[in-house]
N, C-alpha and C positions, 0 to 999 in steps of 0.2 A: 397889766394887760386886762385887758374888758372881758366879760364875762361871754358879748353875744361874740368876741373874736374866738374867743378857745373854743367854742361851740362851733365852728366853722373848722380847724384842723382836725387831721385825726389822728389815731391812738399812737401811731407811731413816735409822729412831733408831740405829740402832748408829754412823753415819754423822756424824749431826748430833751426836751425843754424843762423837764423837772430835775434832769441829772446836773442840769447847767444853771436853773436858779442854786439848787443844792451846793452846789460849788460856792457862788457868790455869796449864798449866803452864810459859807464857810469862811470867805475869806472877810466879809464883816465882822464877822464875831470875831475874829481873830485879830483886828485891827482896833474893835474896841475892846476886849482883852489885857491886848500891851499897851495901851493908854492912847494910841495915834487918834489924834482927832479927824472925824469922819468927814468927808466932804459934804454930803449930801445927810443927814442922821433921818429923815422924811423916807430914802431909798430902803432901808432894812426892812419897813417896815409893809410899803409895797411889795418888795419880793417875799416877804411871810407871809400877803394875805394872797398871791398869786401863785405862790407851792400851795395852800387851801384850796383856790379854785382849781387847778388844776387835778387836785387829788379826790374833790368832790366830783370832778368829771369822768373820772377814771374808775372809782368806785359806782358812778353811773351806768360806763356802760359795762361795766363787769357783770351787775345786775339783772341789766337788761338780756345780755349773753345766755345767761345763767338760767332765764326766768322763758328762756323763748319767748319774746316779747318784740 
């Protein structure tokens, strides 16, 4: 997912949507663990850099909360 869409939902969905990349990307690593070859091996690696944007957003607006801002 793109960076200006996550900037668009808010803290709620950002929240729920890191519980549910965190899943998937539980069940990747566990699929390439027991040797099953991956369908898509390009997908890990998107959802590891979209649990990042996500938690750099989140740490954003923690921040800003925090800072009265």
């Amino acid at each position: 997912m793109k960076k200006r869409d996550l900037k668009k939902t808010n803290i709620t969905e950002l929240k729920k949507m890191l519980e549910e990349l965190k899943k998937e990307l539980m069940k990747y690593n566990s699929q390439v663990s027991t040797g099953t070859p991956s369908e898509n091996p390009g997908k890990i690696r998107a959802v590891k850099k979209t649990i990042a944007r996500i938690k750099m957003l989140l740490q954003k607006y923690e921040t800003q909360v925090q800072g009265g801002k």
